[in-house]
C-alpha positions in Angstrom: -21.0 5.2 4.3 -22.9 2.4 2.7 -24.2 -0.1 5.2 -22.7 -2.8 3.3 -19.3 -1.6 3.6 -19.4 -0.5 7.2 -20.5 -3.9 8.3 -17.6 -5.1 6.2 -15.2 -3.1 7.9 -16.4 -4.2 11.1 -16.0 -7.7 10.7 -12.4 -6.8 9.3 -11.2 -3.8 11.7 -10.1 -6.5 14.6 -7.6 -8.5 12.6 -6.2 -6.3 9.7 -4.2 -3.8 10.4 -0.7 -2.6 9.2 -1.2 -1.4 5.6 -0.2 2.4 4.9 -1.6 4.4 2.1 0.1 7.6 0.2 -1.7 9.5 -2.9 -0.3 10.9 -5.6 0.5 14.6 -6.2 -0.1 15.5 -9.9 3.4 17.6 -10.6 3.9 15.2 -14.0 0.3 14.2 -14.6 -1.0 16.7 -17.1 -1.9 14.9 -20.9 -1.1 11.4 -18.9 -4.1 11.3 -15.6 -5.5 14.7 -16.2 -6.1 17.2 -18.3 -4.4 20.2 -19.4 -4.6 22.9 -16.4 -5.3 20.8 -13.8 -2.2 21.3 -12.0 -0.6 24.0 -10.0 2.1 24.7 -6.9 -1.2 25.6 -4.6 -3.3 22.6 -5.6 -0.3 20.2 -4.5 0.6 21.4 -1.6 -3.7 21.6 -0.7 -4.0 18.4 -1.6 -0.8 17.1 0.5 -2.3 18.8 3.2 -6.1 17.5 3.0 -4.2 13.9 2.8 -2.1 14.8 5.9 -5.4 15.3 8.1 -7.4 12.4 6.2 -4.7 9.9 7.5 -2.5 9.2 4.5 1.1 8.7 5.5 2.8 10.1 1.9 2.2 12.2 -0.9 3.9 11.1 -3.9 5.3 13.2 -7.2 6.1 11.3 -10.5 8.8 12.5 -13.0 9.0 13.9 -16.5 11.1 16.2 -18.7 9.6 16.4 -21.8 6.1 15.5 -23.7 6.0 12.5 -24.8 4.7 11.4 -28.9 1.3 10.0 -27.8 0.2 12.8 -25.6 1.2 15.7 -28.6 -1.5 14.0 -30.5 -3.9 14.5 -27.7 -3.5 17.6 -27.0 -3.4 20.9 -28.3 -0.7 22.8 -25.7 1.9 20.9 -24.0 1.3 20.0 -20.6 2.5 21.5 -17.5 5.8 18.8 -15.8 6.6 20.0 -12.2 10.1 19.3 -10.8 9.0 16.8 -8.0 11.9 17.8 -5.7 11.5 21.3 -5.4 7.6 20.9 -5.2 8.1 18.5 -1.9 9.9 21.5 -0.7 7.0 23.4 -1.1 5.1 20.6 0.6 7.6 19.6 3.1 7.3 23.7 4.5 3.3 23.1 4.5 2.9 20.4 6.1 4.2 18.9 9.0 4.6 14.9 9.2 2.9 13.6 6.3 6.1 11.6 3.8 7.2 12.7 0.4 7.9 10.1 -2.2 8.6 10.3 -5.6 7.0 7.5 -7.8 9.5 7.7 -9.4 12.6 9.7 -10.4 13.7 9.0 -13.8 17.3 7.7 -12.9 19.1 7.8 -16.3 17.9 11.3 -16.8 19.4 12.8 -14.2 23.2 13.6 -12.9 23.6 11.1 -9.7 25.8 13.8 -8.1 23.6 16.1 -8.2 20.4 14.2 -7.8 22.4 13.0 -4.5 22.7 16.6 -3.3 19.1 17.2 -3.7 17.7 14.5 -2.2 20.2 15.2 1.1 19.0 18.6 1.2 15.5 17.9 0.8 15.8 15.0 3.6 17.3 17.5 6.1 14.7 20.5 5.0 11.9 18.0 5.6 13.0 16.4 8.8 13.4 13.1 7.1 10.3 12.6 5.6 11.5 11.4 2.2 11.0 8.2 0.3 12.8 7.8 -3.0 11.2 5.9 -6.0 14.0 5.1 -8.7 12.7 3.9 -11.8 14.4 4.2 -15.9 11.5 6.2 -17.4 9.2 4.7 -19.5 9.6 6.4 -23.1 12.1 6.3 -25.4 11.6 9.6 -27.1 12.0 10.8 -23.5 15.5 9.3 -22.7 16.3 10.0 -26.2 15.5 13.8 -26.0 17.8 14.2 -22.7 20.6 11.6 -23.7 21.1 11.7 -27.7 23.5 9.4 -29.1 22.7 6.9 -26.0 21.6 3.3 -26.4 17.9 3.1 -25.2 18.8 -0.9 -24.9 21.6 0.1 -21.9 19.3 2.0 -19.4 19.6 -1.2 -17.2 23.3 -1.2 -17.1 22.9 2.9 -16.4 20.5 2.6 -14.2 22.8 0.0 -11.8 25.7 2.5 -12.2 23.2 4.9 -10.6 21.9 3.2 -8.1 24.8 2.6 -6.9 26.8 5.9 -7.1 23.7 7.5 -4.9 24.7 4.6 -2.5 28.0 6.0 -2.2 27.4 9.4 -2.2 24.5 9.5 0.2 26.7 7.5 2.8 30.5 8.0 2.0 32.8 10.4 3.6 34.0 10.5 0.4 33.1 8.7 -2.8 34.4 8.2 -6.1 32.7 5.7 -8.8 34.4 4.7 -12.7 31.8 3.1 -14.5 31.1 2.8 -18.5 28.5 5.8 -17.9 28.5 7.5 -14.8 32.4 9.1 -13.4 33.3 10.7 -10.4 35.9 11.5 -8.0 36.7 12.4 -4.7 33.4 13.6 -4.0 32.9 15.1 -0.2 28.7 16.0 0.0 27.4 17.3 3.4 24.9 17.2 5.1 24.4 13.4 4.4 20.6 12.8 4.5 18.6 13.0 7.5 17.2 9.1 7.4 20.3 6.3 7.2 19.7 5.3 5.0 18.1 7.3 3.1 15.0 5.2 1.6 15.4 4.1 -2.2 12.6 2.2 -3.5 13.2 0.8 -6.8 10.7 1.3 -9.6 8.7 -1.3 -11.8 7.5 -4.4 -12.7 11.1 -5.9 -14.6 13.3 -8.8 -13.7 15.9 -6.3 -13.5 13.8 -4.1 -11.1 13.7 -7.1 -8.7 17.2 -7.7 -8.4 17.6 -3.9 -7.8 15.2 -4.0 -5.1 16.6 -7.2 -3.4 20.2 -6.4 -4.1 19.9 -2.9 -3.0 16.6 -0.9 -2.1 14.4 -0.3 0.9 11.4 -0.9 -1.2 9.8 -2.4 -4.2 7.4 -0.1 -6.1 6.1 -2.0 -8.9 3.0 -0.7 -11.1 -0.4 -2.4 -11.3 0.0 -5.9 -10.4 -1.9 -8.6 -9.4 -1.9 -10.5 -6.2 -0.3 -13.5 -7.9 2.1 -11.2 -9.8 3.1 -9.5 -6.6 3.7 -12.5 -4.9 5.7 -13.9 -7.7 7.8 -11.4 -7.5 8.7 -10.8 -4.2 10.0 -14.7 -4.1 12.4 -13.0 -6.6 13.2 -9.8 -4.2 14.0 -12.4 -1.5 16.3 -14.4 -3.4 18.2 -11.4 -4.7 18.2 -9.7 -1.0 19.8 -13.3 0.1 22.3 -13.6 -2.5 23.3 -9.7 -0.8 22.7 -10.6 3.0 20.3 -9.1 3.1 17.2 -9.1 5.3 13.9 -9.2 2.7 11.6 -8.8 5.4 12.6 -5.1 6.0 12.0 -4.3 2.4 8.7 -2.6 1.6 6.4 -4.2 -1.4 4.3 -0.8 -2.9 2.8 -1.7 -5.9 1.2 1.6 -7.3 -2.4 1.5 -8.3 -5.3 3.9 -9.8 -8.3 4.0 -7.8 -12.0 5.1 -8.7 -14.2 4.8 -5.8 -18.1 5.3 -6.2 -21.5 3.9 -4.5 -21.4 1.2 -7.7 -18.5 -0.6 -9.7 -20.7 0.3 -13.1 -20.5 3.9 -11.8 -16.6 3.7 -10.7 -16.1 1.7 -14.0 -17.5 4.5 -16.4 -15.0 7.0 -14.9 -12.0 5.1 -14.9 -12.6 4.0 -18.8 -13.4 7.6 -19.6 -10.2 8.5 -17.9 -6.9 10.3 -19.4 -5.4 7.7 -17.1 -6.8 4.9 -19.3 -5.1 6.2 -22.3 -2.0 6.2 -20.3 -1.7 2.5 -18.8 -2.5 1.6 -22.4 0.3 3.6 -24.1 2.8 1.4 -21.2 2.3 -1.8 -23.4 5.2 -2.1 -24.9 7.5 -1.0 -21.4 6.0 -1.3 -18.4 3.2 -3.5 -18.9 4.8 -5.4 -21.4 3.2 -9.0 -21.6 0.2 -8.2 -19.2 -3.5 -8.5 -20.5 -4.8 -4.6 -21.2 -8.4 -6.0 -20.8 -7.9 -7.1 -17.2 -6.4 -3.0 -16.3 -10.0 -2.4 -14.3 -9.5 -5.4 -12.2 -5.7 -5.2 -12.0 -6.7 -2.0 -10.1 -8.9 -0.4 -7.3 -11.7 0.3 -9.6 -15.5 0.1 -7.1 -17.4 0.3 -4.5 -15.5 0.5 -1.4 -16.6 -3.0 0.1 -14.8 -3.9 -3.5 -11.7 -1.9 -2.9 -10.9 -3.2 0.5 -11.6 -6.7 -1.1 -9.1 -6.3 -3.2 -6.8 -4.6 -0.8 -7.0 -7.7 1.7 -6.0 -9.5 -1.1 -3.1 -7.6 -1.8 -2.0 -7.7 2.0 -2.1 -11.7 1.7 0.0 -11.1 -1.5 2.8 -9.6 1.3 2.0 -5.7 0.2 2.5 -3.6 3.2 2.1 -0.4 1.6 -0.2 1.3 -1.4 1.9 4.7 -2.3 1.1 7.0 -5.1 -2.7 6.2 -5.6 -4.0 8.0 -8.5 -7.6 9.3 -7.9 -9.5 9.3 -11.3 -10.8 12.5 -11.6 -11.9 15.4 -14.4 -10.9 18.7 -11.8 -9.4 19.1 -8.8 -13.2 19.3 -6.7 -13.8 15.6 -7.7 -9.9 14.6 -7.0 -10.5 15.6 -3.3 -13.9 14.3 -3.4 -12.2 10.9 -4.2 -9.9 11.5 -1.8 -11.6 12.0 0.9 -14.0 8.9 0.4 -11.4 6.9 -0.3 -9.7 8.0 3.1 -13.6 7.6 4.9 -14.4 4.6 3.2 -11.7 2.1 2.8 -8.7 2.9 4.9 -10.5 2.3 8.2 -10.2 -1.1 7.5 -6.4 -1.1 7.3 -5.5 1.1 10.3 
């Protein structure tokens, strides 16, 4: 460690404490963060267990079906999508108290009844170590693939139906729900989940995302944003969680970032921009990014040296984020992953714990 950065976390250690920090799991990040091959079963639960002894608190899985349009033209074999669910079962039997999150499940492409059993089952298998990130899915061809014949314009009205069907059935004796999109009846689902309740966090950066999370979730899990962005958003969360009765001070603000750590910011700045993951926060323009400078992605995340990072983290913290879940390492292989990894763990989180 830099002498810079260990007399920064000195002055610092004594009054900051409090923020957690989870890394994400590549099951859905081939063609998108990484390249094709990069991922395996083996590799993700390794890597949940290196973060389990380095001090993270989560590992993290994100969600996709099918490839999307930009990434065909990228590649030349389809990438590898791992269910998230069944690989935190893998994880959950490896490891012993680190959490599993998903960041996040695609809502509308899944059956709520049955997403409902899953996530009980996988609550109870892991002792109640699960955090659940519920988000619509970013591409349309995606949505379109799974749903055809559905309005892409009606995900928010479908994703509300869901929401709050998992409500019912992850706490109801017995639940039954008539909406335009979602129907079911007299649905009796044991075990109920291990956690009550059982932690939804509710995904992305929308208007409609923040009345989710205030009317409804455990967390917000918004996507590269600012300090001022997060802080403008979270008045929002409170005045939705209000309007519920609800308390917004137990409701978790995890905005997901990339990171690229490295002795320089030139030197972490080359290998973000060099990154699959750079293609990928530019192809989210148009959804969720929409209206956001692309120019200002390297700042918007935890791209430097670590006395930079934990700058920006303390920044973040003032902003009222109490938790960074899902960081992506930039990385080319798996070796320089964990290398990130770990100096991110050695580095910057001291400061924060």
């Amino acid at each position: 460690m830099h002498a810079r950065t260990k007399a920064f976390i000195c002055r610092r250690a004594a009054r900051v404490q409090g923020m957690k920090f989870g890394i994400q799991t590549p099951t859905c990040s081939e063609g998108l963060i990484y390249p094709a091959g990069f991922a395996s079963h083996k590799t993700m639960v390794e890597l949940s267990q290196n973060a389990e002894r380095l001090g993270y608190d989560s590992a993290w899985g994100n969600d996709h079906i099918s490839t999307q349009h930009y990434i065909k033209g990228l590649m030349a074999k389809p990438p590898n999508y791992f269910e998230p669910l069944i690989t935190h079962g893998f994880i959950a039997e490896a490891t012993k108290k680190i959490r599993l999150g998903t960041g996040i499940i695609a809502l509308p492409y899944r059956n709520p009844v049955i997403l409902a059993k899953q996530l009980s089952t996988l609550d109870n298998l892991s002792e109640g170590r699960t955090i659940i990130g519920l988000g619509s899915g970013a591409y349309r061809e995606e949505f379109e693939g799974i749903n055809p014949g559905w309005n892409y314009e009606e995900r928010g009205q479908l994703m509300d139906e869901a929401v709050q069907s998992l409500r019912l059935l992850l706490s109801k004796p017995k639940a039954s729900f008539e909406g335009k999109f979602i129907k079911f009846r007299d649905i009796e689902m044991y075990p109920k989940p291990k956690q009550k309740p059982l932690p939804l966090w509710m995904g992305g950066n929308s208007q409609a995302v923040l009345r989710r999370a205030g009317t409804w979730g455990e967390g917000w899990l918004p996507a590269v944003l600012t300090p001022a962005r997060v802080r403008e958003g979270l008045k929002t969360v409170k005045k939705y969680a209000k309007k519920a009765g609800r308390d917004a001070s137990k409701i978790v603000v995890g905005p997901q970032y990339v990171f690229s750590v490295a002795k320089s910011s030139a030197e972490a700045s080359r290998r973000f921009k060099k990154s699959l993951a750079y293609e990928h926060l530019l192809s989210l323009k148009k959804t969720t990014f929409k209206g956001q400078a692309m120019e200002e992605y390297e700042n918007m995340n935890l791209i430097g040296s670590s006395a930079q990072i934990i700058e920006r983290i303390d920044g973040l913290m003032k902003a009222g984020v109490n938790y960074l879940p899902a960081l992506i390492p930039m990385a080319k292989n798996y070796a320089e992953l964990m290398q990130q990894v770990k100096m991110f763990a050695k580095e910057v989180m001291p400061s924060f714990g």
